[in-house]
C-alpha positions in Angstrom: 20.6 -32.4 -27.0 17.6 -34.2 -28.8 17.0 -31.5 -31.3 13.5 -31.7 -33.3 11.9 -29.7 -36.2 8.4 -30.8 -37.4 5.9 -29.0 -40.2 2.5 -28.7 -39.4 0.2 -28.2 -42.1 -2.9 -27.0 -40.7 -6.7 -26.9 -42.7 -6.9 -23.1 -43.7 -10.0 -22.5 -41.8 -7.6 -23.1 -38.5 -4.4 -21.1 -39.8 -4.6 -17.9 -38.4 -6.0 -19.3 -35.0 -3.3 -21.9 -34.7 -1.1 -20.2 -31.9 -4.1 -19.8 -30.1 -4.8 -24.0 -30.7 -1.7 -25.0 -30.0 -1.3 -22.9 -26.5 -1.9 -25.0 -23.8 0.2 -27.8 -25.4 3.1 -25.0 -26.1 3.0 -23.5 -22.7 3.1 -27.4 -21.2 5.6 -28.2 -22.8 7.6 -25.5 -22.0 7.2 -25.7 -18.7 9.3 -29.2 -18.6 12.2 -29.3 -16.8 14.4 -30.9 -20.1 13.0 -28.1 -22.6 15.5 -26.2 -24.0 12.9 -24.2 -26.7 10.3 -25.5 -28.4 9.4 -22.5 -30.9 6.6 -22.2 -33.6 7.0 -20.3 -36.6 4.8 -20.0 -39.7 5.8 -20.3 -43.0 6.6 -17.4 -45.7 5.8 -19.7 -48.6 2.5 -21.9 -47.3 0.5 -19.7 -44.6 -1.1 -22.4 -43.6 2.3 -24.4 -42.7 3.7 -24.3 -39.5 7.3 -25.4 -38.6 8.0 -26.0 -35.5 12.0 -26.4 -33.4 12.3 -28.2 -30.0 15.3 -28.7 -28.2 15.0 -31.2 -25.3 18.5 -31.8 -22.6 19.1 -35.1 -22.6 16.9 -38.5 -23.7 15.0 -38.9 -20.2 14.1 -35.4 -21.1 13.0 -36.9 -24.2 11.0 -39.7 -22.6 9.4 -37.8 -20.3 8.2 -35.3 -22.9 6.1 -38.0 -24.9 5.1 -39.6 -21.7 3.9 -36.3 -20.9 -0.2 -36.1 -20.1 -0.2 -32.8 -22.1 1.7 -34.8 -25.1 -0.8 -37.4 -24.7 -3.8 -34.6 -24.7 -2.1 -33.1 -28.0 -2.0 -36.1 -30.0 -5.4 -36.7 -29.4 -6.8 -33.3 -30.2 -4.1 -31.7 -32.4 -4.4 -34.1 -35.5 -8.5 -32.6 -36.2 -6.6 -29.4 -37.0 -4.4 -30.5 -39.6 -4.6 -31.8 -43.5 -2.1 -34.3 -42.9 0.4 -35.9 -40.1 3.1 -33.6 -39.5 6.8 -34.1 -41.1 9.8 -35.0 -38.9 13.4 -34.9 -38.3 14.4 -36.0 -34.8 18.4 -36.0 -34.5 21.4 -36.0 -31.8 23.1 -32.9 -31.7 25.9 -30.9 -29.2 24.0 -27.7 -29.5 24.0 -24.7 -30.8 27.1 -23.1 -32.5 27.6 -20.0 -34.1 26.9 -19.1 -37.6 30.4 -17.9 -39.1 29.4 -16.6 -42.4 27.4 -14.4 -40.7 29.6 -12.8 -38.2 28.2 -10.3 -35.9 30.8 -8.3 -33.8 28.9 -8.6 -30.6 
């Protein structure tokens, strides 16, 4: 799995309106057939950052995400939103796996 986390730092003006911003591209994007999640969540510490996690299957899954027209649309549109270009880590992983120092008896 291609496993993605990227902060957003959005102008202050466009914080509390950011889900509603970001909506088409999120709802596009989740609609691919390689998207395992792609979750936004705001931060505790800066309300006007925004981190958000994407999982995609494979690399073609990859590919065709940022081949995507809607990726396309949201790098052209997106950026006027925010104070600076968003922060990256893009890295190969097997998946998910269980926290063990945090057992839950399930």
């Amino acid at each position: 799995m291609i496993f993605i986390t990227a902060k957003f730092t959005v102008k202050a003006e466009h914080a509390d309106e950011w889900p509603a911003i970001s909506r088409a591209f999120t709802d596009a994007v989740k609609a691919e057939d390689g998207c395992e999640f792609f979750e936004w969540s705001r931060s505790l510490d800066d309300p006007n950052t925004y981190v958000l996690l994407e999982g995609y299957r494979d690399d073609a899954a990859g590919k065709a995400h940022v081949q995507s027209d809607h990726f396309t649309t949201a790098t052209e549109t997106l950026p006027a939103y925010l104070t600076s270009t968003p922060e990256i880590v893009n890295v190969k992983v097997d998946g998910w796996s269980k926290l063990g120092e945090m057992s839950v008896n399930e």
